[in-house]
C-alpha positions as CSV (number, residue, x, y, z in Angstrom):
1,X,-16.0,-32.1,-22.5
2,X,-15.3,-28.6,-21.0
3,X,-14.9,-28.5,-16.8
4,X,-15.7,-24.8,-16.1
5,X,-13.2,-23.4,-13.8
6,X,-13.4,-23.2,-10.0
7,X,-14.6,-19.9,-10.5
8,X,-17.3,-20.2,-13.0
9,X,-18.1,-23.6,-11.1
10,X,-18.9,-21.5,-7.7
11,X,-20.4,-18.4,-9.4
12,X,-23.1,-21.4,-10.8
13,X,-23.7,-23.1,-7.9
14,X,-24.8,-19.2,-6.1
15,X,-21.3,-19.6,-3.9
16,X,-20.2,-16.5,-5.3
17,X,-21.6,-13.3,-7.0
18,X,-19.1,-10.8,-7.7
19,X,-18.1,-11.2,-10.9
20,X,-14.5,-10.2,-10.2
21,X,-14.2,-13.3,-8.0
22,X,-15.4,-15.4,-11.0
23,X,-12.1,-14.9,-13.4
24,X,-12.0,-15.3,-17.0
25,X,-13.5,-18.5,-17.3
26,X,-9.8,-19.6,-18.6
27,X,-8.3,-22.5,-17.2
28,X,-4.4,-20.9,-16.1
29,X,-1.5,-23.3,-15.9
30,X,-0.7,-22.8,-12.2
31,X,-4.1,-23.9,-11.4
32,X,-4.0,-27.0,-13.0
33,X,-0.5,-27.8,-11.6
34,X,-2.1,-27.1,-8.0
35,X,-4.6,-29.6,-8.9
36,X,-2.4,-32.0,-10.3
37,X,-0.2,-31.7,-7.0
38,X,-3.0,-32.4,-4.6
39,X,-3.4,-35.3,-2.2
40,X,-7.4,-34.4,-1.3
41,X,-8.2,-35.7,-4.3
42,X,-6.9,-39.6,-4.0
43,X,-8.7,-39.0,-0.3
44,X,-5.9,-37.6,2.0
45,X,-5.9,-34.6,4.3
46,X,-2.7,-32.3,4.3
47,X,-2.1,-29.8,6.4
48,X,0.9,-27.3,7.0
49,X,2.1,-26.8,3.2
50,X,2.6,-23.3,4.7
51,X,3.4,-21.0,7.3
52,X,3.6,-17.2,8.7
53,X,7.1,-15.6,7.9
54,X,7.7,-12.0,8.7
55,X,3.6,-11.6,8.4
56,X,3.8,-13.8,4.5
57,X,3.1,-16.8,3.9
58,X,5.7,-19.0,2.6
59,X,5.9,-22.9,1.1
60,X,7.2,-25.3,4.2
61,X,9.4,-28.3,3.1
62,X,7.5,-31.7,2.3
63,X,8.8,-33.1,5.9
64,X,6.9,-30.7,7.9
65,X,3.7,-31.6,6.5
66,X,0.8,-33.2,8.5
67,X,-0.7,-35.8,6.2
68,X,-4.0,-38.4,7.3
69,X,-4.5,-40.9,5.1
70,X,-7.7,-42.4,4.2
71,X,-10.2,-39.0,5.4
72,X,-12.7,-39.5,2.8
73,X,-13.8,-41.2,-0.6
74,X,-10.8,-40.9,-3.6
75,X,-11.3,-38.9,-6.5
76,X,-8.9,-40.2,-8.4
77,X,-6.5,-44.0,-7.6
78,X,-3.5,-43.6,-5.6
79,X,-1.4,-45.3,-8.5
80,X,-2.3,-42.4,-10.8
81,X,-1.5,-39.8,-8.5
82,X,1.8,-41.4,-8.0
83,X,2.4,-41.7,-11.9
84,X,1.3,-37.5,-12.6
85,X,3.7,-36.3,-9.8
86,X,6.7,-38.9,-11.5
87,X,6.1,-37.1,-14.9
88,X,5.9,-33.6,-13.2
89,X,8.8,-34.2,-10.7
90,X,11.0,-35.5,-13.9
91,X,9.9,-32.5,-16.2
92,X,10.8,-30.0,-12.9
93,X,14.5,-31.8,-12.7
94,X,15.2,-31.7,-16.7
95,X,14.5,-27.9,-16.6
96,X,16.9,-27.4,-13.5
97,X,13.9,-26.1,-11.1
98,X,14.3,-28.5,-8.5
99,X,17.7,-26.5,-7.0
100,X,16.5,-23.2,-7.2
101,X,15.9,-21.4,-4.4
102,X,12.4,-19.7,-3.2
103,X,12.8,-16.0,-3.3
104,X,10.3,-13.3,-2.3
105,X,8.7,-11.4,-4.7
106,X,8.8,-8.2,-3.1
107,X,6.8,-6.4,-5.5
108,X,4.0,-8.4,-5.1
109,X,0.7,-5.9,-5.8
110,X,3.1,-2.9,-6.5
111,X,4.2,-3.7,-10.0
112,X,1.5,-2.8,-12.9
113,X,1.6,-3.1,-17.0
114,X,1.9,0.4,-18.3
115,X,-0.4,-0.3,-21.1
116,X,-3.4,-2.4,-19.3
117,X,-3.1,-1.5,-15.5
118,X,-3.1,-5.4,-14.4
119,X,-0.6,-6.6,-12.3
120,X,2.7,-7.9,-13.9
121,X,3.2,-11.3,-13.6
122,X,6.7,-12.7,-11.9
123,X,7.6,-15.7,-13.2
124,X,10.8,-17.6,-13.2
125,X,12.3,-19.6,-16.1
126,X,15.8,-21.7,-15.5
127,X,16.6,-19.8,-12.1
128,X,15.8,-16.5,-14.0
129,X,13.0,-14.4,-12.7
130,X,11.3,-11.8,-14.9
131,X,8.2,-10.2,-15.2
132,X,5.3,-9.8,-17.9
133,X,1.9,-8.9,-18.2
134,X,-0.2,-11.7,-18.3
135,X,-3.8,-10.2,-19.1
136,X,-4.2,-11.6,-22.4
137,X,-3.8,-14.9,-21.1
138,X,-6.3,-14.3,-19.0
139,X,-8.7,-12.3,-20.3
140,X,-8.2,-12.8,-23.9
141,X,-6.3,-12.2,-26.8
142,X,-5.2,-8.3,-27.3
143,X,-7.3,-7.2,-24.0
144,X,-3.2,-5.7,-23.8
145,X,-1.8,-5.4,-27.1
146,X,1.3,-3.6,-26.0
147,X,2.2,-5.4,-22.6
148,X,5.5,-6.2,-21.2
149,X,6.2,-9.5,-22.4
150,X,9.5,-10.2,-20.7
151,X,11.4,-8.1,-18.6
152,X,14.2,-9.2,-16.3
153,X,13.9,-8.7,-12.4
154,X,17.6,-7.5,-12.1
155,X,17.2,-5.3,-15.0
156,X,13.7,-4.4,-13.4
157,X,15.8,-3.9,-10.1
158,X,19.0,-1.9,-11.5
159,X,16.9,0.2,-12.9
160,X,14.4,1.0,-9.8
161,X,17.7,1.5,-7.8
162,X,18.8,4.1,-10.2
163,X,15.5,5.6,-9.8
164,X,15.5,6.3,-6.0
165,X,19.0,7.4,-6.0
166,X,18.0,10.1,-8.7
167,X,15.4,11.0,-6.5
168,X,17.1,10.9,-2.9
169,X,19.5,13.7,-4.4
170,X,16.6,15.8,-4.9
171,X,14.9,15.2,-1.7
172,X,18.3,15.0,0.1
173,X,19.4,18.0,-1.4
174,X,15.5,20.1,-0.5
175,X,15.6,19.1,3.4
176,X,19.4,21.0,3.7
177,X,18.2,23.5,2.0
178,X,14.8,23.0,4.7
179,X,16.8,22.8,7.4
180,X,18.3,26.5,6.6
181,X,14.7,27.4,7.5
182,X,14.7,26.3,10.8
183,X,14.1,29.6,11.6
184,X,11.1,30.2,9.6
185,X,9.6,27.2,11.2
186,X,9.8,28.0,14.8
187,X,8.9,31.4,14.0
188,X,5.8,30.4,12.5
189,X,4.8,27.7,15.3
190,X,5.7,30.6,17.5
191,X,3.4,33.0,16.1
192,X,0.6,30.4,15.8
193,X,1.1,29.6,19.6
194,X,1.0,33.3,20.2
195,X,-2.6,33.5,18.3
196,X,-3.7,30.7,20.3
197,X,-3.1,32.1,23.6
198,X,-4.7,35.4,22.7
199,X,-7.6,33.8,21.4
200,X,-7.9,31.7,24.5
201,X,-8.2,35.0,26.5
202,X,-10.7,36.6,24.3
203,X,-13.0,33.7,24.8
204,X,-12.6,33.2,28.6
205,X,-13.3,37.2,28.9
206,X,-16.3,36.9,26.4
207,X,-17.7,33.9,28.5
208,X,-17.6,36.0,31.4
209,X,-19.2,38.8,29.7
210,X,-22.1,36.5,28.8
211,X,-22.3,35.4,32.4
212,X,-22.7,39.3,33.4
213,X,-25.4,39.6,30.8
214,X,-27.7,37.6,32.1
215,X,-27.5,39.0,35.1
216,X,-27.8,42.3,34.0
217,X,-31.2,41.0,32.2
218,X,-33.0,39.3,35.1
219,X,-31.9,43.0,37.2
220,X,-33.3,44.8,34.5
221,X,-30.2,46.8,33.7
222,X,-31.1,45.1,29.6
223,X,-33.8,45.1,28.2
224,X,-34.6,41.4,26.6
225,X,-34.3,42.5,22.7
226,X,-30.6,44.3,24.4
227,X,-29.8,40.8,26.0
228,X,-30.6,38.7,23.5
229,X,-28.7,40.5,20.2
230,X,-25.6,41.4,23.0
231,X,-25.8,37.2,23.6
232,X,-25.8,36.4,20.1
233,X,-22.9,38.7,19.3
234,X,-21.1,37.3,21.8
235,X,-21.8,34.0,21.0
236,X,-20.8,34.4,17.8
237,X,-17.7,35.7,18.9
238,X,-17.1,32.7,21.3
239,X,-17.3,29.9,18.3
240,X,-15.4,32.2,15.8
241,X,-12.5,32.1,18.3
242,X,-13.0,28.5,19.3
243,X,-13.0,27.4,15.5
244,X,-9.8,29.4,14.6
245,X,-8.1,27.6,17.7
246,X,-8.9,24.5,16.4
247,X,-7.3,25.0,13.0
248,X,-4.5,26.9,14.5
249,X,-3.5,23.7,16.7
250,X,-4.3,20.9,13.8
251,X,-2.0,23.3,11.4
252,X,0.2,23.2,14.2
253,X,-0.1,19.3,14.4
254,X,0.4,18.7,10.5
255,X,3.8,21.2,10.5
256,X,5.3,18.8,13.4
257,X,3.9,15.8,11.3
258,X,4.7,17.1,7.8
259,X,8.4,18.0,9.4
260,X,9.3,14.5,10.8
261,X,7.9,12.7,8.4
262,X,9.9,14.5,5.1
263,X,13.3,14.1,7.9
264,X,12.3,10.4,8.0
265,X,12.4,10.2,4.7
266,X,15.2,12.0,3.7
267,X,17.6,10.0,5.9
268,X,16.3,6.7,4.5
269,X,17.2,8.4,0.8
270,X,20.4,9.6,2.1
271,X,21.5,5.5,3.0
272,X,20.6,4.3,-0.6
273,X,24.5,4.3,-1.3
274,X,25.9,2.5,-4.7
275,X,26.1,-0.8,-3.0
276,X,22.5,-0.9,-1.9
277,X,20.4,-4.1,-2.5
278,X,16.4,-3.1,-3.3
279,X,15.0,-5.3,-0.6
280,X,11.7,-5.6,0.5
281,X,11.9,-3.2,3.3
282,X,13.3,-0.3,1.2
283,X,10.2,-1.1,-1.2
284,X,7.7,-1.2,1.6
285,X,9.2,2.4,3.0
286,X,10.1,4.3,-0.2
287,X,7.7,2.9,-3.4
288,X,3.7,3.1,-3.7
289,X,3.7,1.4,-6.9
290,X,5.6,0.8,-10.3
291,X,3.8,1.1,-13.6
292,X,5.9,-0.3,-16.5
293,X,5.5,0.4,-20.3
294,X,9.2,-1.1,-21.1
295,X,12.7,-1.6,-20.0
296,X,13.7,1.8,-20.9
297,X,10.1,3.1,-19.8
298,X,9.5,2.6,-16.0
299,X,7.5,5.2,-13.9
300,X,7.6,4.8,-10.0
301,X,5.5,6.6,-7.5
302,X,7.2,7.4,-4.4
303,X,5.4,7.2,-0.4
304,X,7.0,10.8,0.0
305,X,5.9,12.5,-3.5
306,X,5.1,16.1,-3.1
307,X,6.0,15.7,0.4
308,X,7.8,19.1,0.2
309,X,5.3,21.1,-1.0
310,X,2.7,19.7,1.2
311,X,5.1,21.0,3.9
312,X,5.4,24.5,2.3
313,X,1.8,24.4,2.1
314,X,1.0,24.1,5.7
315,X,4.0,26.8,5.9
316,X,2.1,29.1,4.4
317,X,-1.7,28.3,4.5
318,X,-1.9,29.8,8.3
């Protein structure tokens, strides 16, 4: 007898529609060792197996649970539930589990298979972590027929490490030489600002002129084809200024912006020393994402790529 999976099972029942929400239709092992780990289903409620740490969710320890016996009808006899989690907890002690530590997996939805584009898969195998891709499991046999299949997280990490300190030499390296421009920067704010004003003056004195020619109109000092094409022109004036002001100032904006943010960045660089630990904060502030073809292949896409150039861009685009 085949039990569809929860996904299939909700997709039937009109629950659900998106297909992505539906899965594979492949039963995966961590489900079943949820379900097997349950207490709803010999009619308990439990509550609390988690809570909010640092904005992530993370496992509590059995004690703090909230359990109420007795909520509704079994599924399944207290006795046997009892049995399955004596089998599971003795397979979990002869495989050394039990004393091993939870640690985050700070590259949770950053970390993709070079060859499919799925998420890698951390898993952890006698107090070992390491990653793989996973999609043929779940999506079927050679949907990925050149995946990582195992790949160490301190390997993984060593070589992500040598990666941003490659790249904080260049970047480094760039804002001293930046920083020799400091000149060229304030010049150009300063002549942008200068611009501004100017423009500022135009308008004012073209808004008064407009005033004037209305009056001169209703006096009949203009004749109403004079008013009406001297109004346009000077309308047209008005917005051309009032448009170039605009862009002037958010140029302005994204040069203060563009400038902080590439400093920001280059002092974080500049403290990834030898003896740095990748942590989850430096991932959060320095890595988009991570693609990964193999150990020796690994491609990482940085928050600050082409940061430079979109400086020198705004630099230059005025």
């Amino acid at each position: 007898m085949f039990i569809d999976t929860p996904g299939h099972y909700l997709a039937q029942t009109g629950l659900i529609t998106n297909k992505r929400l539906m899965g594979s239709g492949k039963w995966q092992t961590w489900t079943v060792s949820k379900i097997l780990a349950d207490e709803v289903y010999m009619g308990d409620m439990v509550q609390g197996k988690s809570k909010t740490v640092g904005h992530k969710q993370v496992p509590t320890d059995r004690s703090e649970w909230i359990v109420v016996r007795g909520t509704h009808e079994p599924l399944i006899a207290r006795e046997l539930y009892e049995r399955v989690q004596a089998v599971r907890e003795h397979a979990a002690a002869k495989q050394g589990t039990e004393k091993i530590p939870y640690t985050e997996n700070i590259l949770r939805g950053r970390i993709f298979c070079g060859c499919c584009g799925k998420n890698l898969h951390r898993q952890r195998s006698r107090g070992i972590y390491s990653y793989r891709c996973i999609a043929n499991d779940r999506m079927g046999v050679q949907y990925c027929p050149g995946g990582v299949t195992h790949l160490p997280e301190k390997r993984l990490f060593d070589a992500l490490l040598a990666i941003i300190r490659k790249h904080a030499e260049v970047v480094v390296g760039t804002h001293a030489k930046l920083k020799h421009q400091d000149y060229k920067i304030t010049a150009k704010k300063a002549e942008m600002t200068a611009e501004i004003s100017k423009l500022q003056q135009e308008t004012e004195r073209n808004r008064v002129f407009l005033t004037s020619l209305y009056e001169n109109f209703v006096t009949g000092i203009l004749t109403g084809t004079e008013y009406h094409e001297m109004k346009a022109d000077y309308t047209q004036k008005i917005e051309t200024a009032v448009l170039r002001v605009q862009q002037l100032q958010s140029k302005q904006k994204a040069l203060e912006n563009q400038m902080e943010r590439y400093t920001d960045i280059a002092k974080r660089l500049a403290a990834v020393s030898e003896d740095t630990a990748l942590s989850a904060l430096l991932v959060n502030q320095l890595i988009d994402c991570v693609t990964v073809n193999s150990a020796e292949d690994i491609h990482v896409k940085f928050k600050f790529e082409s940061g430079f150039e979109r400086l020198m861009e705004v630099l230059e685009d005025v």
